[in-house]
C-alpha positions as CSV (number, residue, x, y, z in Angstrom):
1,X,-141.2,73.8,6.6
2,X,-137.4,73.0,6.5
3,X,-134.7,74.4,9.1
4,X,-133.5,76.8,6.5
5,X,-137.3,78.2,6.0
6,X,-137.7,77.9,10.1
7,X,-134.2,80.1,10.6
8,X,-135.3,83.0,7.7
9,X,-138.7,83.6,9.3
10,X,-137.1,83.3,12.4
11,X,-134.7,86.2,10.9
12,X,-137.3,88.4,9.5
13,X,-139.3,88.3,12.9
14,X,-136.5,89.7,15.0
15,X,-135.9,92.2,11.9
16,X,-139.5,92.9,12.4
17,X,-139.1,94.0,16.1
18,X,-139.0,97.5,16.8
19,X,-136.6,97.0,19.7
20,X,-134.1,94.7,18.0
21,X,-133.1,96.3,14.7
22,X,-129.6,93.7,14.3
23,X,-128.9,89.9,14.3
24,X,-125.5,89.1,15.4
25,X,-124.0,85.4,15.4
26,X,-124.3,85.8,19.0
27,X,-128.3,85.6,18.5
28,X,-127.8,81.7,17.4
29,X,-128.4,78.9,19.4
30,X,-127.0,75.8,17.9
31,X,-128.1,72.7,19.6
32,X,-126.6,69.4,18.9
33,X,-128.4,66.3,19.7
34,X,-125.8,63.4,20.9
35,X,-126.5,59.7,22.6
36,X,-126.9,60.4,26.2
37,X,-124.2,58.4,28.0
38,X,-124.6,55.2,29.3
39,X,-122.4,52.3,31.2
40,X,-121.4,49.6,28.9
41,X,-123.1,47.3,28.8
42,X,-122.5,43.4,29.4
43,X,-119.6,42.8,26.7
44,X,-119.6,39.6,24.4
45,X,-116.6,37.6,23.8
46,X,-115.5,36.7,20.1
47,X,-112.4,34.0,19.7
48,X,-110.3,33.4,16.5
49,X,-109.9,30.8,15.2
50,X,-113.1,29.4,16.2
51,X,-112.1,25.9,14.8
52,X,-110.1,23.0,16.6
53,X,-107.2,24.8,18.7
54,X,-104.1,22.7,19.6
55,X,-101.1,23.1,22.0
56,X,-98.7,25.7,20.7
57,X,-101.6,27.6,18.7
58,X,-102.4,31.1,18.6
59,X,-105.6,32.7,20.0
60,X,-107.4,35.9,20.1
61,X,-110.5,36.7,21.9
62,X,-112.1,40.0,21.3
63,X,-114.1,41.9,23.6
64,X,-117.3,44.4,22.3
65,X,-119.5,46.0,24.5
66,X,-122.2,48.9,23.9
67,X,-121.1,51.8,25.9
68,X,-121.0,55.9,25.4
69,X,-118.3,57.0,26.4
70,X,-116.5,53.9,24.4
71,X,-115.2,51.5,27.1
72,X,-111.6,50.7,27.9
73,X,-110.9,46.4,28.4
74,X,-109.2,44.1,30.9
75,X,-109.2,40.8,30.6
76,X,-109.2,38.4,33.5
77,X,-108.6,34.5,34.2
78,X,-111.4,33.2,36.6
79,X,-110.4,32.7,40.2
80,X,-107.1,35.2,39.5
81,X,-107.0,39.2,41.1
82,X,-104.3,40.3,38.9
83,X,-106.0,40.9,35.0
84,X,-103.8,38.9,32.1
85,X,-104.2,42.1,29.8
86,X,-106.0,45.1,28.6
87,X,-107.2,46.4,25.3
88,X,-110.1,45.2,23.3
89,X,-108.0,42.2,22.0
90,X,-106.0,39.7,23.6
91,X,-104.0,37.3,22.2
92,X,-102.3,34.3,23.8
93,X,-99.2,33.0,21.4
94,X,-98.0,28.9,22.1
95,X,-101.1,28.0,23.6
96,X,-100.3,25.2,26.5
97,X,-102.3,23.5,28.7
98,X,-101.7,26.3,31.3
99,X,-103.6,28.8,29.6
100,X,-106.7,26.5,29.4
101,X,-109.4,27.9,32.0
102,X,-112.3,30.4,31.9
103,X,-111.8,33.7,30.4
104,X,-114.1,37.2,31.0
105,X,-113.5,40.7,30.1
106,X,-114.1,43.7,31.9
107,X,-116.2,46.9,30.0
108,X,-115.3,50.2,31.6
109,X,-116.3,53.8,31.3
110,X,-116.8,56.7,33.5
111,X,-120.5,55.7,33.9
112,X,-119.9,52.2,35.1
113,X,-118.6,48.6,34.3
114,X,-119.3,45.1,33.2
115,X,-117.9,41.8,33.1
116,X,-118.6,39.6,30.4
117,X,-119.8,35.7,30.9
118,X,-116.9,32.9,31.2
119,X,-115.3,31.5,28.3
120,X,-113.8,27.9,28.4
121,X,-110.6,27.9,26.3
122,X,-109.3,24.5,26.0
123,X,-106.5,23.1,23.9
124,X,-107.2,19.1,22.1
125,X,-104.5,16.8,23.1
126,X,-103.2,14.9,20.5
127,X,-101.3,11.2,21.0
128,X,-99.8,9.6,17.7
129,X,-97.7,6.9,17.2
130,X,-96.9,5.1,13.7
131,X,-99.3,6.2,12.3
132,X,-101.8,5.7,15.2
133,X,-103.8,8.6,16.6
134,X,-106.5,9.3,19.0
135,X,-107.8,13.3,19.5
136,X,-109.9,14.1,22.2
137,X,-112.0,17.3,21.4
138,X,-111.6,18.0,25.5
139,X,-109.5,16.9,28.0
140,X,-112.0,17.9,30.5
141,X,-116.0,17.6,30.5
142,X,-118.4,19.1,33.0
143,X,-121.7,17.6,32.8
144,X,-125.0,18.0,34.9
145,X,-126.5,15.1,37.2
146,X,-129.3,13.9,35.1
147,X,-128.3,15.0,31.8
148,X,-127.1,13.5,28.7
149,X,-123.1,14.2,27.7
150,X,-121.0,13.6,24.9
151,X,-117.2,12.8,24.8
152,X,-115.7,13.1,21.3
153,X,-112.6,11.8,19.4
154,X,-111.0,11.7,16.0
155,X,-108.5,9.0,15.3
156,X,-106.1,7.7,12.8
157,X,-104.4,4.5,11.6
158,X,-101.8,3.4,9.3
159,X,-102.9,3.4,5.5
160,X,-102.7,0.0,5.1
161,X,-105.2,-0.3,7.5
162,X,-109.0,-0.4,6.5
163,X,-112.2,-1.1,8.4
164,X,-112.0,-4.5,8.2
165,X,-109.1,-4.6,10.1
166,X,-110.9,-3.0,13.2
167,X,-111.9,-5.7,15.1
168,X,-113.0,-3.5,18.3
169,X,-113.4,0.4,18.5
170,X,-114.9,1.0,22.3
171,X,-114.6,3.5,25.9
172,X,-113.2,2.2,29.1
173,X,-112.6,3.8,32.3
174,X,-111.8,0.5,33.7
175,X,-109.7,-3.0,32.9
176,X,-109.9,-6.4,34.1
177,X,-106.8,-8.6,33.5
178,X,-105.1,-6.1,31.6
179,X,-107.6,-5.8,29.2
180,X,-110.4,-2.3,28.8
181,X,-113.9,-3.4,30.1
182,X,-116.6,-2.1,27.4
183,X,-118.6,0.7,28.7
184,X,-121.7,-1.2,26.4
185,X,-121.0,-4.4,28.7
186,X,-120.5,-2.6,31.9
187,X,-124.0,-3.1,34.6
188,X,-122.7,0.6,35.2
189,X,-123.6,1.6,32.5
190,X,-126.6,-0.5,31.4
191,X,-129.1,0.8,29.2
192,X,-127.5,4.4,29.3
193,X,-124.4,4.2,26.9
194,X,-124.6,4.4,22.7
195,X,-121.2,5.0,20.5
196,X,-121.5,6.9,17.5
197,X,-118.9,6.3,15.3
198,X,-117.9,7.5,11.8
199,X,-114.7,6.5,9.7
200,X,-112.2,8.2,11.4
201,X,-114.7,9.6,14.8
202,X,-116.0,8.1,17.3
203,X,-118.3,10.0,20.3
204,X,-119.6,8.5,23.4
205,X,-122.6,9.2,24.7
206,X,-123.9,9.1,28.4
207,X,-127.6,9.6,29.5
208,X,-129.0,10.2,32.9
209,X,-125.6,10.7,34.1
210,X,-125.0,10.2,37.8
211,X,-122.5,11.1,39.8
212,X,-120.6,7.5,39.8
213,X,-119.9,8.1,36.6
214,X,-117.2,10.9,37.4
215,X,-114.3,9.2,35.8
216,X,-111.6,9.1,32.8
217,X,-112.7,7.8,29.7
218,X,-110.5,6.6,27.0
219,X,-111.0,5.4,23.5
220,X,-109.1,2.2,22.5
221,X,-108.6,0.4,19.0
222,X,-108.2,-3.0,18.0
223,X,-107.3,-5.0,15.4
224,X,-107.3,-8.2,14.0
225,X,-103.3,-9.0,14.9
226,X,-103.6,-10.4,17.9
227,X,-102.4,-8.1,20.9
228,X,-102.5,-4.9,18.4
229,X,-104.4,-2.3,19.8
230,X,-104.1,1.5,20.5
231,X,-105.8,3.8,23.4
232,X,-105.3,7.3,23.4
233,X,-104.4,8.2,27.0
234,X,-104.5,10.1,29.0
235,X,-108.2,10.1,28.1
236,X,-111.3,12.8,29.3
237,X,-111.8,13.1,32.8
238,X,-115.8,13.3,33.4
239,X,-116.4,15.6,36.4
240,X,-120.9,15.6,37.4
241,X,-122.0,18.0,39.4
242,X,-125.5,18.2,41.3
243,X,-126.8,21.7,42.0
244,X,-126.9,23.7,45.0
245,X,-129.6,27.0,45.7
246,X,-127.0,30.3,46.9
247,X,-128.3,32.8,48.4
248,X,-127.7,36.1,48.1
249,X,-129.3,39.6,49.9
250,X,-130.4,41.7,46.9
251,X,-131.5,44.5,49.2
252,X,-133.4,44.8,52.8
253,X,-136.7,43.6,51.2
254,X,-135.2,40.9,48.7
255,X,-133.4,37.9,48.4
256,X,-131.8,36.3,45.0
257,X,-131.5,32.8,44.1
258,X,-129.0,31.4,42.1
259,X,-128.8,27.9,41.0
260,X,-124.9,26.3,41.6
261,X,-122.8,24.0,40.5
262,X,-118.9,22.9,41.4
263,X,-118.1,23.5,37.6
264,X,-118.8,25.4,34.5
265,X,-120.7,23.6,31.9
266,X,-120.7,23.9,28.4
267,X,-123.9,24.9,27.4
268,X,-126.0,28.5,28.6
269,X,-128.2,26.1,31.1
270,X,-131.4,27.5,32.1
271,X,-133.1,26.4,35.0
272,X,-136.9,25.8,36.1
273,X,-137.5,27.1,40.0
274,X,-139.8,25.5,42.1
275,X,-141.7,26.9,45.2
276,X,-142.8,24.2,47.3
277,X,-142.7,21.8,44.8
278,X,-144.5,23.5,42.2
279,X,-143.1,24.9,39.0
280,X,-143.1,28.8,39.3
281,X,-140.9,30.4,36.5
282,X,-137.6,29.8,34.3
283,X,-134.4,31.1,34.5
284,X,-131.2,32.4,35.6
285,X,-131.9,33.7,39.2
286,X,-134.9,34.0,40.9
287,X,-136.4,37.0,43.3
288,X,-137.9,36.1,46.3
289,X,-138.6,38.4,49.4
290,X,-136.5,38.0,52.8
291,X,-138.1,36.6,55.7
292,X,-140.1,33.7,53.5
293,X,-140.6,30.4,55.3
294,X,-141.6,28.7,51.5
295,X,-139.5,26.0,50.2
296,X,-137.0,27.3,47.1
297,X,-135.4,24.4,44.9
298,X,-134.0,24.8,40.9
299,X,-133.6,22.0,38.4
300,X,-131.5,21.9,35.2
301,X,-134.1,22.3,32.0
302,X,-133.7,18.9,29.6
303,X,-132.3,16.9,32.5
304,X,-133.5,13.6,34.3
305,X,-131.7,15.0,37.7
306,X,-133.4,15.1,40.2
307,X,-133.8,18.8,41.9
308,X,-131.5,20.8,44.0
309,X,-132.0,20.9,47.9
310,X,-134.6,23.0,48.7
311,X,-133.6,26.2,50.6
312,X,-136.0,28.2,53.4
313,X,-135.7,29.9,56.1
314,X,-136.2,29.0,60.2
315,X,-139.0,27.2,61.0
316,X,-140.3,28.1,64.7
317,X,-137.0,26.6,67.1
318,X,-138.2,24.4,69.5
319,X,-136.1,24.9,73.2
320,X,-135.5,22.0,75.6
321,X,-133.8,21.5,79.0
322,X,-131.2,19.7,80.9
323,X,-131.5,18.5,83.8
324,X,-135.2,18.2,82.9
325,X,-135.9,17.6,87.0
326,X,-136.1,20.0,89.7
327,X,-133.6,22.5,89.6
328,X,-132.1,24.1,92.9
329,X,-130.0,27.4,93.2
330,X,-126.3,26.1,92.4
331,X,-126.9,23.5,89.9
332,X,-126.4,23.9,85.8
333,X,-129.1,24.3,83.1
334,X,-128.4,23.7,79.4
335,X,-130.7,25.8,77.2
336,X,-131.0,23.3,73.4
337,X,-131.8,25.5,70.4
338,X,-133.6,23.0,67.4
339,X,-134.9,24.7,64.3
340,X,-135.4,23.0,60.9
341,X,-133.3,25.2,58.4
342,X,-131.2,25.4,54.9
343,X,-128.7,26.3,54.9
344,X,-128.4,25.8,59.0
345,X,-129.5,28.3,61.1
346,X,-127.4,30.3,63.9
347,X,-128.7,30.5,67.3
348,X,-128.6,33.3,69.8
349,X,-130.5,33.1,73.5
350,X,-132.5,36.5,74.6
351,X,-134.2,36.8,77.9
352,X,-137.2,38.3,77.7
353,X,-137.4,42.4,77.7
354,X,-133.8,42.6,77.3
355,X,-132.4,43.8,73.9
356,X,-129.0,41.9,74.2
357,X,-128.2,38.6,73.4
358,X,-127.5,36.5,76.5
359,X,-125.1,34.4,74.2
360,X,-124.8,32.7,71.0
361,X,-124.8,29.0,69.7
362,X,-127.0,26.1,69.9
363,X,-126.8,25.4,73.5
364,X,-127.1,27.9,76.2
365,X,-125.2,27.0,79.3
366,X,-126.1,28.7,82.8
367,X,-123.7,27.9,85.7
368,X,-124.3,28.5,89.2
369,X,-127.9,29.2,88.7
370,X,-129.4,32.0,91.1
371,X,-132.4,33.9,91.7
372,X,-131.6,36.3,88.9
373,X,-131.5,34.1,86.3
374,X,-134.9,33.4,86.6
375,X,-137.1,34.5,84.1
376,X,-138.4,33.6,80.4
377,X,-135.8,32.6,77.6
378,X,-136.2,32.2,74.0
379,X,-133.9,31.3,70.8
380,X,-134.0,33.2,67.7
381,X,-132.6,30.7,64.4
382,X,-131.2,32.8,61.7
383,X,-129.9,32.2,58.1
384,X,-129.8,33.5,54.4
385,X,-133.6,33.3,54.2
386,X,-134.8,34.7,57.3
387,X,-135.2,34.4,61.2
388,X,-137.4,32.9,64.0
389,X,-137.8,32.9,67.4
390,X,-139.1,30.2,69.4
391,X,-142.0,30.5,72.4
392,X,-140.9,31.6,75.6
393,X,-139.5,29.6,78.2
394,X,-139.6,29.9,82.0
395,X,-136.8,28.8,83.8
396,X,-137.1,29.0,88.0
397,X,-135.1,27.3,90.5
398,X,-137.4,25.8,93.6
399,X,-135.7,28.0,96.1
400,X,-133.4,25.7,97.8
401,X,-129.7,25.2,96.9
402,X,-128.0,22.0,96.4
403,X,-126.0,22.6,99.7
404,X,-129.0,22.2,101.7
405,X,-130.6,19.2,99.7
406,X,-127.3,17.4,100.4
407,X,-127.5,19.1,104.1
408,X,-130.9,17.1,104.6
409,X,-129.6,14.3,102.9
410,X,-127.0,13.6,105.5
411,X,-129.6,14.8,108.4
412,X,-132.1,12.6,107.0
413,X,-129.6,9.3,106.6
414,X,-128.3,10.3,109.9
415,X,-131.9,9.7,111.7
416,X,-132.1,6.7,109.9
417,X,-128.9,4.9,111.2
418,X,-129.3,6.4,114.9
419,X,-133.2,4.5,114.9
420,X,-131.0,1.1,113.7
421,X,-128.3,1.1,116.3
422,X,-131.4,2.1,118.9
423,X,-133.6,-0.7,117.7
424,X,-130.2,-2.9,117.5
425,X,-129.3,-1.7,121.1
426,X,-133.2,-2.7,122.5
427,X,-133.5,-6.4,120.9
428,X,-129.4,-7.3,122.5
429,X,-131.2,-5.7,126.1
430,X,-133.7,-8.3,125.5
């Protein structure tokens, strides 16, 4: 049965009732079915044109994002408060090499927001001289510890030139007298450099990259005139970054782990997690609860590096004290905190049944100790992962004070010396 056949027999039922002889329009109930509304949700990031952009270019990046209501855009610079624009589309005219930096958008609506990921824009830098040319593809790489980068470069010569005339096409970071030292012939670099190079391209490639390798890199040309040679410079600078777990308090009962690095990298990187050594899941961020004392590392899929600093939570503080010797009423005590942590713990002293601290830090200094310091102490370590408190720890004096230890001191040295000068005063008699 259609909707038209559903309303008529509908109709003729209500016609059919003997206490409702008319159907007005006010009868109807028309219900429309729409989208329920939803936030927007996270908004990708188009650019145009998505070939080679050089300095004094045009760009425009376009922001979508799924949203009912449709969303309203503002676009944002990374590291900046103030947004750049608004509007779906932004366009920066005369690109220079102060626009270069990571890009997001914001997706608003009345039922929420969303930022899209970073974008890197980057401009090529171009050096030409008669003829000669070197373009780096970036001016700046960011490359994981124990992965394998590529720096790339397009280059031109004079016509008359041909490949015979090349006599050496290499990378440098470094010269000696003057002259480039080969990356291939650098102990550096031994084993973990290849050049791949084309008629007019040439890209360097770097495996198992460590952190020594930070540098600039330049590409350099030479011919067979003697002394003829051209390096495009400045060059890439090569910044590696090792990886570092954050921590952040998803709620009371979780923790989320993110794994860090001082700089963006090209790629979407995905990340193995490890608990305790072992290989638990894959991914962006990892859910663990609050309080754990396991052992939380990340490493960077289709890398050689080796694996972030593990991250956990207090292990039981241990407590010592100074002076370890008999302690009288007067003297100074120093409470030490230890606890093995990451990221460090905090320390803060508690004596026992009382619910406020008795101070805060790694050592615990009592002054002019007294009978009412006496009683049991303990530490509690606290960082991003969790807490723990140590066993307790009784602290006494003998009873004495050091005024009267010094008191018998004297008395006692005194006794001595008077039984000298008597025995000294018996043997002269004799």
């Amino acid at each position: 049965m259609n909707n038209r056949d559903s309303l008529r027999e509908r109709h003729t039922s209500i016609h059919s009732n003997d206490q409702l002889s008319t159907l007005t329009s006010s009868n109807l109930l028309v219900c429309l079915f729409t989208s329920p509304p939803d936030g927007p949700q996270r908004p990708s990031v188009s650019v145009s044109p998505s070939a080679e952009m050089l300095e004094g270019d045009s760009v425009t990046l376009t922001c979508s994002a799924d949203a009912n209501p449709a969303a309203n855009y503002t676009w944002y610079k990374e590291h900046e408060d103030s947004p750049r624009a608004s509007g779906q589309i932004f366009t920066i005219t005369d690109f220079t090499a102060e626009h270069s930096g990571n890009y997001y958008c914001e997706a608003q609506n009345e039922m929420g927001r969303s930022n899209s990921t970073l974008l890197l824009i980057t401009s090529s830098v171009i050096q030409s001289l008669d003829g000669w040319g070197v373009n780096y593809d970036e001016t700046e790489v960011c490359a994981a510890k124990g992965s394998v980068v590529g720096i790339y470069c397009t280059f031109t010569h004079p016509s008359g030139l041909d490949r015979r005339d090349m006599k050496n096409i290499l990378w440098f970071t470094k010269e000696k007298d003057g002259e480039p030292v080969d990356l291939r012939k650098d102990p550096e670099y031994s084993a973990r450099v290849e050049y791949r190079c084309s008629k007019n391209s040439c890209t360097l490639i770097i495996t198992d990259v460590r952190e020594s390798d930070s540098a600039e890199y330049k590409f350099t040309l030479k011919t067979t005139k003697p002394g003829e040679k051209y390096t495009g410079s400045p060059g890439v600078t090569l910044s590696v970054t090792g990886f570092q777990v954050q921590v952040r308090r998803s709620d009371s009962t979780w923790l989320e782990l993110t794994c860090h690095s001082s700089c963006v990298l090209s790629d979407d990187p995905e990340y193995d997690w490890y608990k305790n050594g072992e290989n638990i899941e894959t991914g962006s961020s990892l859910l663990v609860s609050s309080g754990s004392t396991d052992r939380y590392s990340c490493y960077l899929r289709g890398s050689s590096g080796q694996r972030s600093p593990a991250v956990y939570g207090p292990q039981r503080p241990s407590v010592s004290v100074s002076p370890s010797a008999e302690m009288l009423e007067g003297d100074s005590v120093n409470l030490t905190c230890s606890a093995d942590a990451n990221p460090a713990a905090n320390y803060t002293w508690y004596k026992e049944h009382e619910d406020s601290p008795r101070a805060s830090g790694q050592i615990f200094t009592i002054t002019d100790f007294t009978a009412e310091h006496s009683g049991n102490y303990y530490c509690e370590a606290q960082n991003e992962m969790g807490r723990s408190n140590s066993t307790l720890r009784l602290i006494t004096s003998s009873g004495g004070s050091s005024w009267s230890k010094t008191t018998a001191a004297v008395a006692f040295t005194s006794v001595i010396l008077l039984v000298i000068i008597i025995l000294a005063a018996f043997l002269l008699i004799r």
